[in-house]
N, C-alpha and C positions, 0 to 999 in steps of 0.2 A: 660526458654522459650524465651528470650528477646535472649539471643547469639543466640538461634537456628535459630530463622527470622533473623536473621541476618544475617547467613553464611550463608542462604536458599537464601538472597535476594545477596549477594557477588556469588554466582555460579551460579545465573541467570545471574548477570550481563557477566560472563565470559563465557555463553553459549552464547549468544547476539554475544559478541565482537568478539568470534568464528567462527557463522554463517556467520558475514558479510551482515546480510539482512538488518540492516540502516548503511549506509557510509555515510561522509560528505567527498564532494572532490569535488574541479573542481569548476567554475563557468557558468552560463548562459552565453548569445552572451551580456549582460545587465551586465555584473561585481557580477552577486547576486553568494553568496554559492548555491550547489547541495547537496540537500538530498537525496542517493538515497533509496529507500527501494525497494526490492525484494521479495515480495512475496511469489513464491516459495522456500528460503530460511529460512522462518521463523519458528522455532519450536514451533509451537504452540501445538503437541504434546506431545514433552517433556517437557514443561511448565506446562502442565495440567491448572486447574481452576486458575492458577497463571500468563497466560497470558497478563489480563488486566494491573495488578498492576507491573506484570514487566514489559511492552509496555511505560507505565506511567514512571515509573521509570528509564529505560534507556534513554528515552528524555532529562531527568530534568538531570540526570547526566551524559550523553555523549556527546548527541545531542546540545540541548542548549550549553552547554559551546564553545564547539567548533566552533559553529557558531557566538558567542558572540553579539556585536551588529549588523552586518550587515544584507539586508536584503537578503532574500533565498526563494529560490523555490524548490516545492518535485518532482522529478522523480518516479513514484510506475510501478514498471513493474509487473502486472498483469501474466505477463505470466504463464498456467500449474497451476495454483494456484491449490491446493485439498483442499476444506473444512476443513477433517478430519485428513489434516496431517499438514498444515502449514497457517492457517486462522483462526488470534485469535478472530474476530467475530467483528461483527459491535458496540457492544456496545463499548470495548476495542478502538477502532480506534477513537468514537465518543468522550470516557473518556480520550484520549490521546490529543487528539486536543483542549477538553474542560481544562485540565491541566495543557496548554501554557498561562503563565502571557499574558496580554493585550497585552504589546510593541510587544511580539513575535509574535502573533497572527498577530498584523499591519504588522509586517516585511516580513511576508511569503506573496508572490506578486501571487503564480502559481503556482496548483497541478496536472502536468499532470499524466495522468492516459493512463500509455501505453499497449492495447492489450485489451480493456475491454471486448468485446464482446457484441453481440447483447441484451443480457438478462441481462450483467451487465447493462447500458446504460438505458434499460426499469426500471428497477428498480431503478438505481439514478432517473429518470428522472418523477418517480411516487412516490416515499418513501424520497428521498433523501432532499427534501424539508422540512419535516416534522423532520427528525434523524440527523439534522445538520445546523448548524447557517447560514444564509445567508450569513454568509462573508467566511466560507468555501468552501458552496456550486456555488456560485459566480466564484469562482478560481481557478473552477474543468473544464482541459481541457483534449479532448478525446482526444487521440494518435494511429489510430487506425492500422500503419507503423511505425516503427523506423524512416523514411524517415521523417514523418512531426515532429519527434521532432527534428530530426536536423536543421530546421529554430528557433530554437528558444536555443539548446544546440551543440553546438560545438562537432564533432566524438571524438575528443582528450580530452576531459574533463570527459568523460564519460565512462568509464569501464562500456559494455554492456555486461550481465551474460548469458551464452550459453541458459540458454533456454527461452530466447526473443530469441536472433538470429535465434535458430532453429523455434520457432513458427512463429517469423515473416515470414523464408524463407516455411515453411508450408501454412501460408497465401495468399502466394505470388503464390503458388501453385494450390492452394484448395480456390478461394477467395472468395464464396459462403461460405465459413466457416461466413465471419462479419456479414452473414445477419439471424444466424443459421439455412439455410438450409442443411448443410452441418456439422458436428459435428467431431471433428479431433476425440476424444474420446467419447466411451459411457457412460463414468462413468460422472458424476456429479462433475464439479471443483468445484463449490462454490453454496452449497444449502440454495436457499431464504428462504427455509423456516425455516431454523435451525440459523440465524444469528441472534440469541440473542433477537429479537424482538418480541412484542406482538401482533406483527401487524400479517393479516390473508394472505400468500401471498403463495395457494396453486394453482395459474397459473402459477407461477413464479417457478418451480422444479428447474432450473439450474441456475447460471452465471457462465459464462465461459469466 
């Protein structure tokens, strides 16, 4: 049984490293490492209930190292997320960030968060108090263009994944999309009420 979680937790890690949804590369206009994580790249499906503890585990053994002591800020491009194909859930993301040692915790300076949406934003901005430490929550900035993260990350540092570029130049379109009066899709990118919490958030059907 001990080999088995083993080679279970060895081919997660290589489904990870495969996806490419956390890179470390590049740094800010500030000299700090880039975290990038991509959202819609994440197999959170083919992870199944193993999501959490591989999220966990990839950090402690890719992430961390790699950045070693410096300190670093996270790019999360939001973009096209699906709940139920690549969003391993809030509790996971809340247990990832709770299982960075202190120093690292200090060293992370900036989480932008690019493309969040109208519903994401109501929701940090009601829940996200209460599902995450004040020194997370603090260091969460909204990206709501690619445009405003380049005052803060350089276009060259940053391998941006085709579907930011697409949903931004959709934005740019449709721009009644950030206030959700306007929905690019009918389906549900990321369903409040299914992200692992026990909280009651059946006004909240979407973020997108």
């Amino acid at each position: 049984m001990v080999e088995l979680t083993h080679e279970m937790d060895e081919a997660e890690l290589l489904l990870l490293d495969r996806s490419r949804a956390i890179t470390v590369r590049g740094h800010d206009k500030r000299g700090r490492a880039v975290v990038r994580i991509v959202g819609k790249y994440f197999p959170a499906r083919a992870l199944g209930g193993r999501a959490e503890a591989a999220l966990m585990g990839y950090v402690r053994r890719r992430v961390l190292p790699e950045i070693g002591e410096r300190e670093f800020v996270v790019v999360y491009a939001h973009s096209l997320v699906d709940r139920g194909e690549n969003f391993p859930g809030v509790a996971a993301i809340r247990a990832a960030y709770g299982s960075l040692p202190a120093e690292a915790k200090e060293r992370l300076r900036a989480v932008y968060f690019v493309h969040p949406g109208l519903q994401a934003r109501l929701f940090f901005a009601t829940l996200g108090r209460f599902l995450f430490s004040s020194g997370l929550y603090e260091k969460l900035k909204y990206m709501s263009r690619l445009e405003y993260l380049w005052e803060h990350v350089s276009k060259g540092e940053l391998e941006v994944p085709e579907c930011a570029r697409r949903h931004d130049e959709e934005l740019e379109r449709r721009p009644l999309m950030d206030y959700g009066i306007e929905a690019a899709d009918r389906r549900c990118m990321f369903d409040a009420a299914s992200m692992d919490t026990s909280a009651s958030l059946h006004s909240l059907r979407c973020i997108s």
